[in-house]
ZATI-400910 format. One record per residue (C-alpha): x negated, y, z; residue in three letters. Coordinates in steps of 0.02 Angstrom, whole numbers, padded with zeros to 5 digits, always signed. Example, Ala and Ser with C-alpha at 12.3 -4.5 7.8 and 13.67 -1.06 7.14 Angstrom:
% ZATI-400910
-00615-00225+00390ALA
-00684-00053+00357SER
//
This chain:
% ZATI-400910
+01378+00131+00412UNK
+01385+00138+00598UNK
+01544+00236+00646UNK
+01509+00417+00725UNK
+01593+00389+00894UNK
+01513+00207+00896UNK
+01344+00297+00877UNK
+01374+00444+00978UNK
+01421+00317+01146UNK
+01242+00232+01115UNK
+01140+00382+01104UNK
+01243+00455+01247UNK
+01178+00308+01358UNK
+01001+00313+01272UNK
+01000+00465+01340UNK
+01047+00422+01514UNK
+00918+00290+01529UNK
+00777+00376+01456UNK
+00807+00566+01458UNK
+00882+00697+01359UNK
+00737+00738+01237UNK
+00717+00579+01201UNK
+00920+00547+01194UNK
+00937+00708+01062UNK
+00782+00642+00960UNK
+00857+00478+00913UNK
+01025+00546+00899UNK
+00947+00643+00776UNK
+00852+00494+00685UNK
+01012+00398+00680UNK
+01104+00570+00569UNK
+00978+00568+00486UNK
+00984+00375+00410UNK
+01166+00394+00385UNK
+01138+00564+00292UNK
+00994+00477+00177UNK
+01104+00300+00168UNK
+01233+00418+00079UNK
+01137+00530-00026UNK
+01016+00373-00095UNK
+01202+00278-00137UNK
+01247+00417-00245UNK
+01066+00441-00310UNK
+01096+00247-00360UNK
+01242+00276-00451UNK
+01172+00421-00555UNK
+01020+00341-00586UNK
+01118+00189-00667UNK
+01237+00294-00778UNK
+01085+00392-00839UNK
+01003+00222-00891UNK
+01148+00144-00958UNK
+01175+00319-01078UNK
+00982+00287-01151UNK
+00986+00211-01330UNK
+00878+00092-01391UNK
+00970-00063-01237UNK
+00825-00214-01247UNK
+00885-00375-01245UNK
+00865-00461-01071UNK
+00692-00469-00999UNK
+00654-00297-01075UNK
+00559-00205-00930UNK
+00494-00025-00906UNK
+00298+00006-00996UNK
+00231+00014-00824UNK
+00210-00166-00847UNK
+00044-00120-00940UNK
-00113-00060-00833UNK
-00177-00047-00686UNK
-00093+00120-00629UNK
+00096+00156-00661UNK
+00306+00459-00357UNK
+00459+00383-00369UNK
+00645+00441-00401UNK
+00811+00399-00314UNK
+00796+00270-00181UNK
+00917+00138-00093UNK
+00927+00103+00092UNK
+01061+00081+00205UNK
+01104+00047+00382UNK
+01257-00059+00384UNK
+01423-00105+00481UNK
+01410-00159+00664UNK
+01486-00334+00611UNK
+01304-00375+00540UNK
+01210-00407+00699UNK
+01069-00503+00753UNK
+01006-00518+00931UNK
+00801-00477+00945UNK
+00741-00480+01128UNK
+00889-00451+01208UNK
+00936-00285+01111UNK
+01058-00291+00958UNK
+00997-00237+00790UNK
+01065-00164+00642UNK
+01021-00246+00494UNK
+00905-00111+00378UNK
+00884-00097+00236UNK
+00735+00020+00204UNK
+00729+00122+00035UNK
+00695+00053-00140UNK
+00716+00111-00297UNK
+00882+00075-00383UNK
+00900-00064-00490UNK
+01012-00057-00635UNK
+01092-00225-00690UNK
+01019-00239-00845UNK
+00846-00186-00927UNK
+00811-00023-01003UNK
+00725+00010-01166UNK
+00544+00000-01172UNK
+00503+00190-01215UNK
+00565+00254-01068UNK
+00437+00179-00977UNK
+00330+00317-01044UNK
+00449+00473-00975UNK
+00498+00546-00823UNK
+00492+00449-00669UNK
+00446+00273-00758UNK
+00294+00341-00810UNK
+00241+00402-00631UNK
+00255+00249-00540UNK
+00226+00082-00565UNK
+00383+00009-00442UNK
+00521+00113-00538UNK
+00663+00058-00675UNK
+00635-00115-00632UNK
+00813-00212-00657UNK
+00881-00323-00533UNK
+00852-00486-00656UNK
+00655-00462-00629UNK
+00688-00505-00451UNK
+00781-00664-00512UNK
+00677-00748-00618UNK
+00504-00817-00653UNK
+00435-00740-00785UNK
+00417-00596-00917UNK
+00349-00572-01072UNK
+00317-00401-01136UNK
+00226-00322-01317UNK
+00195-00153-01269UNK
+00076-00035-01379UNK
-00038-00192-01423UNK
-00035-00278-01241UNK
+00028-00429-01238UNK
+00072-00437-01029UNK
+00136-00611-00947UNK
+00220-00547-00791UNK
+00217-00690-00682UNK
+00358-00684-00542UNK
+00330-00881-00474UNK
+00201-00895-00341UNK
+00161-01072-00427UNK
+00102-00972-00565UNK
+00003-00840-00477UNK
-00094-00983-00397UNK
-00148-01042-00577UNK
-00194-00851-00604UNK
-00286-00824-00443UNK
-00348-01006-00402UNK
-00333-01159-00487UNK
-00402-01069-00646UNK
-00471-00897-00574UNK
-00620-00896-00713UNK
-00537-00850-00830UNK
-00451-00715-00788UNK
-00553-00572-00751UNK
-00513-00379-00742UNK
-00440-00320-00878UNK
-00549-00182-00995UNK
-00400-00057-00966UNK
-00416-00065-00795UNK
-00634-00051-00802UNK
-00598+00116-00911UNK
-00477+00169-00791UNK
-00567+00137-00644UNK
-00769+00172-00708UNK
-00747+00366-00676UNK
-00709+00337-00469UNK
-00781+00148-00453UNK
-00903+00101-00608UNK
-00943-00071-00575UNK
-00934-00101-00407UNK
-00861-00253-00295UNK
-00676-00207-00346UNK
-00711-00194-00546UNK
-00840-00311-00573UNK
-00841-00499-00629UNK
-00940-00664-00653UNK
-01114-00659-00571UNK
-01123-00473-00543UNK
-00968-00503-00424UNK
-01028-00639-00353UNK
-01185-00567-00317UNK
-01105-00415-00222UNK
-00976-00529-00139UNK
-01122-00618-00052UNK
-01224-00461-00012UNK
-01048-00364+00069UNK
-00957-00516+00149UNK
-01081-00534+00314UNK
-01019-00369+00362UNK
-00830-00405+00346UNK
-00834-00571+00470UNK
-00730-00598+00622UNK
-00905-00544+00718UNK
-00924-00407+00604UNK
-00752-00338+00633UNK
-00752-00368+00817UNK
-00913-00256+00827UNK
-00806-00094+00747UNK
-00650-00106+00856UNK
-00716+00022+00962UNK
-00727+00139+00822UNK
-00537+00105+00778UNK
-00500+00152+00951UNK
-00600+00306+00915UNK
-00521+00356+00783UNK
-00349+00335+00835UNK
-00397+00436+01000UNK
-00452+00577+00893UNK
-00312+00576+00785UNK
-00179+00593+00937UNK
-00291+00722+01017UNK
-00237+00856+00857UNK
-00037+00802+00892UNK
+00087+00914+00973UNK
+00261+00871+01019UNK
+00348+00906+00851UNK
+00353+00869+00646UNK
+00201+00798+00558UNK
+00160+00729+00411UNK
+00120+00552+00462UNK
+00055+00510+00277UNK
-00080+00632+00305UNK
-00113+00600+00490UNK
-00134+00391+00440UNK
-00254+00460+00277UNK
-00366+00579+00400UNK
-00360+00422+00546UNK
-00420+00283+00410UNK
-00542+00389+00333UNK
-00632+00431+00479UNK
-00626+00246+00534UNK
-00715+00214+00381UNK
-00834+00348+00394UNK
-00881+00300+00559UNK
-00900+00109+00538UNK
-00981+00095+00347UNK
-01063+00284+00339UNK
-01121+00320+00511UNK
-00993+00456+00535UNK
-01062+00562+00408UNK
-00936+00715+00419UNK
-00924+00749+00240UNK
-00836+00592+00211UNK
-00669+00650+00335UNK
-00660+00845+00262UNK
-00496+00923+00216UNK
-00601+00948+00053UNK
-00642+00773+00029UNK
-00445+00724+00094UNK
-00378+00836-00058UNK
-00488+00770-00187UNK
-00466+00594-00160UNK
-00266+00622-00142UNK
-00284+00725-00319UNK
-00411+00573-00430UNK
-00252+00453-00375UNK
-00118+00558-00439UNK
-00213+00597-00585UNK
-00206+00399-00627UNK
-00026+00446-00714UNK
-00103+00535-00868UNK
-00254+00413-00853UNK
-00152+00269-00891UNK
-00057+00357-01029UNK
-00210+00416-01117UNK
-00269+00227-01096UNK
-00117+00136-01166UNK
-00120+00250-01304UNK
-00319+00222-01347UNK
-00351+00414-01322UNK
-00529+00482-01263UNK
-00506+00531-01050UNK
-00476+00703-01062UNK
-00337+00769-00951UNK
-00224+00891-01026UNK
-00113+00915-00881UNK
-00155+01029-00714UNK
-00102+00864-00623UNK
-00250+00768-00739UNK
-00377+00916-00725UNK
-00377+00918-00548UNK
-00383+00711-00554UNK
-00550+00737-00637UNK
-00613+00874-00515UNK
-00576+00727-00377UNK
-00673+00609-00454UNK
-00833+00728-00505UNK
-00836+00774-00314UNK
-00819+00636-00244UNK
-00953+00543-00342UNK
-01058+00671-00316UNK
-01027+00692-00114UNK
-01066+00477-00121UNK
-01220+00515-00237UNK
-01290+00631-00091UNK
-01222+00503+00050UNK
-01306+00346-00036UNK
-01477+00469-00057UNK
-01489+00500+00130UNK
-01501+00335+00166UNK
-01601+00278+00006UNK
-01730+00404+00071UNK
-01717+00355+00249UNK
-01650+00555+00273UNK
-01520+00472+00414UNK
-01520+00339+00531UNK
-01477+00164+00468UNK
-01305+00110+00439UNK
-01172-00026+00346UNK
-01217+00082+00191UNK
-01394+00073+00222UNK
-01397-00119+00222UNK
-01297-00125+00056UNK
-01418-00009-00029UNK
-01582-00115+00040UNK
-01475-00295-00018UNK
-01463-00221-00189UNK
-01642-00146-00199UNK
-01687-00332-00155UNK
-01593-00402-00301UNK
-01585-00243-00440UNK
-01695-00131-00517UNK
-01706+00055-00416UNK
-01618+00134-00566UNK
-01466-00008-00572UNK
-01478-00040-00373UNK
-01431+00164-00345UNK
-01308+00149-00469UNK
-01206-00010-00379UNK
-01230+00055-00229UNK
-01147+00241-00292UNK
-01018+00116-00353UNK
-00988+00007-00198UNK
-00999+00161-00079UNK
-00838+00203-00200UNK
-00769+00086-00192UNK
-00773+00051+00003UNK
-00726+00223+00041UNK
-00567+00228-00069UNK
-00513+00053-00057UNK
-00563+00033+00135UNK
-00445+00179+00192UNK
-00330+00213+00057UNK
-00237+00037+00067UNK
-00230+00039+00247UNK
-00180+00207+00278UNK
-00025+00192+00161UNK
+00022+00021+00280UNK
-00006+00121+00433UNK
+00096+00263+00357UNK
+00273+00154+00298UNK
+00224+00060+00475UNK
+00281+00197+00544UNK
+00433+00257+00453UNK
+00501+00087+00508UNK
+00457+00115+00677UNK
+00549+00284+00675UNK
+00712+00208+00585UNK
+00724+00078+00710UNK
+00719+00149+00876UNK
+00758+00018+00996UNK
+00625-00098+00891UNK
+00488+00032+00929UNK
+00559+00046+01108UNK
+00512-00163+01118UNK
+00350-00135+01036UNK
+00289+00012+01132UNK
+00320-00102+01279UNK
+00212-00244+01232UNK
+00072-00109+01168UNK
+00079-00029+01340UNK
+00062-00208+01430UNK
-00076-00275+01300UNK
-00191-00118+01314UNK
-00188-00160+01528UNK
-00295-00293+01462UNK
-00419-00175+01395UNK
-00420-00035+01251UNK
-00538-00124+01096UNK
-00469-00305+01072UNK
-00287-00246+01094UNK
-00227-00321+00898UNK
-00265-00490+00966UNK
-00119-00463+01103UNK
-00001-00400+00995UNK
+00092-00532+00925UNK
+00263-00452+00887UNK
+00174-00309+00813UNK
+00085-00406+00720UNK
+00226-00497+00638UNK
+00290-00296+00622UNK
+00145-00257+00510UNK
+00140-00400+00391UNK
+00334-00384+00355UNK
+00304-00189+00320UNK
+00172-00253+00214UNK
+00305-00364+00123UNK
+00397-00225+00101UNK
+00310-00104+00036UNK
+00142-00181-00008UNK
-00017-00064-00010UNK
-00054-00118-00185UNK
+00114-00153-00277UNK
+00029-00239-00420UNK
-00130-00309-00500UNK
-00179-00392-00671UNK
-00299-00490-00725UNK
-00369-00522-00906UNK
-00382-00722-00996UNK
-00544-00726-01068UNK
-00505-00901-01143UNK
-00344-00979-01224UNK
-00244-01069-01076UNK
-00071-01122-01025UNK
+00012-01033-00869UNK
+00150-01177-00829UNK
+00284-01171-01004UNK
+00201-01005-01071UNK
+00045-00995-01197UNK
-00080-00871-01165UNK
-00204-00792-01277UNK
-00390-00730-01241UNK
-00363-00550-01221UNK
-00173-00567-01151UNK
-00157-00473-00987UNK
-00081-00561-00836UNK
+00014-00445-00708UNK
+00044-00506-00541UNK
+00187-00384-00434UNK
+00178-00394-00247UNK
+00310-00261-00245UNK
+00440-00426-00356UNK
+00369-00563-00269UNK
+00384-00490-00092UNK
+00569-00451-00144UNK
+00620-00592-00237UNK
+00788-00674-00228UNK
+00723-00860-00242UNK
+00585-00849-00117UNK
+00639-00750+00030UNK
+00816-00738+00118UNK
+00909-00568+00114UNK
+00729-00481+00042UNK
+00770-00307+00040UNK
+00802-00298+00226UNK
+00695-00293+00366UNK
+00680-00436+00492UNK
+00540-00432+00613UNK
+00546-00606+00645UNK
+00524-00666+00480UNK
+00357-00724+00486UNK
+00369-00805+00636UNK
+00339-00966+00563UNK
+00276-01013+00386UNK
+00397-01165+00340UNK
+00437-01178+00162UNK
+00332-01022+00115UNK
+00207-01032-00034UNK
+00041-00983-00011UNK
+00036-00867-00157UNK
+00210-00790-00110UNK
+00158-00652+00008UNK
+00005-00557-00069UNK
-00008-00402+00024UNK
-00207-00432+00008UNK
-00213-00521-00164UNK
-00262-00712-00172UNK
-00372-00848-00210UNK
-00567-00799-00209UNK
-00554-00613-00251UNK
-00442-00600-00090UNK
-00495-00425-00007UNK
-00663-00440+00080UNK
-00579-00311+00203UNK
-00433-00396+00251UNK
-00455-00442+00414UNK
-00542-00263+00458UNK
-00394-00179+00385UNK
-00279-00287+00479UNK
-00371-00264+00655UNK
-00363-00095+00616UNK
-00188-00047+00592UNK
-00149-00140+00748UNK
-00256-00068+00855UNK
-00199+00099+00783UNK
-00027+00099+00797UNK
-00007-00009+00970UNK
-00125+00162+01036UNK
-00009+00266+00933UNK
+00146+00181+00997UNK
+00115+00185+01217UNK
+00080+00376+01200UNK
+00197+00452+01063UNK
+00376+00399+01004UNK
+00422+00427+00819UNK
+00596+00495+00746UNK
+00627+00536+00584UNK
+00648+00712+00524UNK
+00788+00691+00401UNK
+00651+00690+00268UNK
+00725+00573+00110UNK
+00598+00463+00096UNK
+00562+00385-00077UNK
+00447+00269-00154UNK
+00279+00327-00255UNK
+00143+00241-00310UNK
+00021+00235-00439UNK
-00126+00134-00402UNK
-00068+00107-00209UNK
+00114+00152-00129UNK
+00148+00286-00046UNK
+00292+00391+00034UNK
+00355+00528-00086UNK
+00285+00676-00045UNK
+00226+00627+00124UNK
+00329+00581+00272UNK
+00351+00698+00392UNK
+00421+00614+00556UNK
+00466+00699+00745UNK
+00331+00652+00859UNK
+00391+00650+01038UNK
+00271+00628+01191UNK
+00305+00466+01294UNK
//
């Protein structure tokens, strides 16, 4: 860790070159990683006696049960700063090397049933052990679920590409996912996808996207118009920003898609995935027993119900015509009225959760890295500030360090940490047999941070995708692969960089001293939120 006089001499001059308030508020930042760097190396060190004091050791390539299904908050983290004789030079400035927080990883695998306890069962990207980021593959029996964990990108591509038909989602995930998404674009497979992949995909184009930029201006306008100089919860601010994004470019701004109401309910169906997944590994009917499940299914009863009314307007021509409009006529083209409602309930689900949820958790640990790295923001603030001279809307196309910002936050904490498929016929994925029925996962989260693909992959390095050389194609998935790759990508994409480079010429972000831990179920999030110091520029 940097030493205190070594840091107090560089916030001292910070200071003198750009203020005092903005001198005290990274002085205060930089406490504050030291304070978390030491708490998380204890929390390590706890967290790996209590494993190694669990009976019931597996032999190697044992792995927690969150292997299994489509939804495993997270516990102690790891993250450092370190010494001031690891350096490199970015733009002139020297840079720390930083390593942002992770769970800990204990050398060697726990047993299986605590997968099902305490933090394990709450999140899919804890109790992992270091060998899983070594090696290329995993086999795991867990409750009946046979579950090939495939850590090779080589693999992956057989998964995703060279033999996507037959692996489709996997009937745990459908049950999961019916109550919120039914059989919509995300959940569906063979010609029913395909069909809804053609009718959706106009409306995701480069022209498409090009046509909503104004509304992601919009949006982030009316987000910083609510901020005051001071703490916020950035989490929440990225959720409310994304969500009316969505509302305004697929529902016509229809207000009851960006209400606190509708904010709390979708926050509570995704945390109420935990006891979901539990109930579904274990065969049980879907009936929550927890307050934590209870209000899960409140969530998911109001918000198909507030989509019900939303897709009625427009069924009825009650409002003027919008994205959602030409969904609903495509399908009433193609389906019966009864089935054609029901798809379009379904997709309007699905494009409202997936289409802000994913992309406000990338704008939200986008900008916990900003604040942990000061003179990094300070670099891209400045090219922000010079690309929106050149006009407010197509600003993410003059980007290009923030850009290569963005997709190595996205490596490091991937929007959706993991994803499985389901082999419908017998097959071979390279050495390793695979039954119909066998469940495939693929893990962003591993393969983002795996020793034999990337070079010091815990750490962040804004230049590392700078160039592509010697990179696999199925390596970096923050969007999934092959032909199910997100229809949404390139929105979501536009999107956060238009966001944050607005974000980033008007306010400054420090950290808070807030420990900030992993958590994810379906998607990853920041521990109980992440409240960051906003400063006015």
């Amino acid at each position: 860790m940097v030493a205190r006089d070594d840091q107090a001499a560089k916030d001292q001059l910070l200071a003198e070159r750009r203020g005092d308030e903005q001198g005290r508020g990274q002085a205060d930042a930089r406490d504050s990683v030291g304070r978390r760097s030491e708490v998380n190396e204890a929390a390590e060190v706890s967290d790996q006696q209590h494993d190694r004091q669990g009976p019931g050791e597996l032999s190697e390539g044992a792995e927690p049960a969150a292997a299994v299904g489509a939804v495993p908050q997270a516990g102690d983290q790891v993250g450092q700063a370190v010494p001031d004789d690891h350096r490199t030079v970015v733009a002139a400035s020297v840079a720390h090397r930083f390593v942002p927080p992770h769970p800990p990883r204990p050398e060697k695998p726990v047993a299986t049933w605590r997968g099902f306890f305490g933090e394990r069962a709450r999140t899919s990207v804890y109790g992992w052990s270091q060998r899983a980021f070594e090696i290329d593959y995993l086999k795991r029996d867990i409750l009946g679920f046979r579950v090939h964990i495939l850590l090779d990108p080589a693999l992956v591509q057989h998964v995703l590409l060279d033999n996507a038909a037959n692996y489709v989602k996997p009937d745990i995930v459908k049950t999961l996912l019916d109550p919120i998404i039914g059989s919509g674009l995300l959940t569906s497979d063979g010609g029913l996808w395909r069909e809804q992949r053609r009718i959706v995909a106009a409306s995701f184009s480069p022209a498409a996207v090009e046509a909503q930029r104004a509304m992601f201006v919009r949006a982030a306008r009316e987000a910083m118009a609510r901020w005051s100089a001071g703490r916020h919860d950035m989490a929440a601010e990225a959720t409310r920003t994304t969500m009316t994004v969505i509302a305004l470019a697929l529902f016509g701004g229809d207000a009851r898609l960006t209400s606190d109401a509708a904010m709390a309910h979708i926050a509570a169906a995704i945390e109420g995935f935990s006891e979901a997944r539990m109930l579904a590994l274990l065969r049980l009917p879907q009936f929550p027993v927890t307050p934590k499940g209870r209000a899960g299914k409140r969530g998911q009863v109001f918000l198909r119900k507030t989509l019900a009314e939303v897709v009625d307007d427009r069924w009825h021509g009650r409002v003027e015509p919008d994205f959602l409009t030409g969904v609903i006529d495509a399908l009433r083209q193609r389906f019966a009225d009864g089935e054609a409602r029901a798809l379009a309930i379904d997709n309007a689900a699905t494009f409202y959760l997936a289409g802000h949820e994913t992309t406000a958790n990338a704008i939200t640990w986008a900008s916990y890295l900003l604040a942990a790295q000061p003179e990094l923001q300070e670099q891209l603030a400045a090219e922000a500030q010079a690309a929106l001279d050149g006009g407010a809307d197509d600003v993410a196309e003059r980007v290009p360090r923030l850009r290569l910002f963005l997709n190595e936050a996205m490596r490091l904490y991937p929007p959706v940490p993991r994803f499985d498929r389901q082999a419908v016929a017998a097959d071979r994925i390279g050495e390793h047999g695979v039954a119909p029925g066998d469940i495939v996962s693929i893990w962003p989260w591993m393969l983002h941070r795996h020793r034999k693909y990337w070079d010091d992959p815990d750490a962040f390095d804004v230049e590392r995708f700078a160039g592509r050389e010697g990179r696999h194609r199925f390596q970096y998935l923050p969007f999934g692969g092959g032909p199910r790759t997100c229809v949404g990508a390139q929105f979501a994409v536009a999107e956060a960089l238009t966001i944050l480079a607005h974000w980033l010429v008007a306010w400054r972000f420090a950290e808070a001293g807030h420990d900030v831990r992993v958590a994810g179920m379906v998607t990853l999030r920041p521990k109980g939120g992440l409240p960051l110091i906003l400063q006015r520029r």
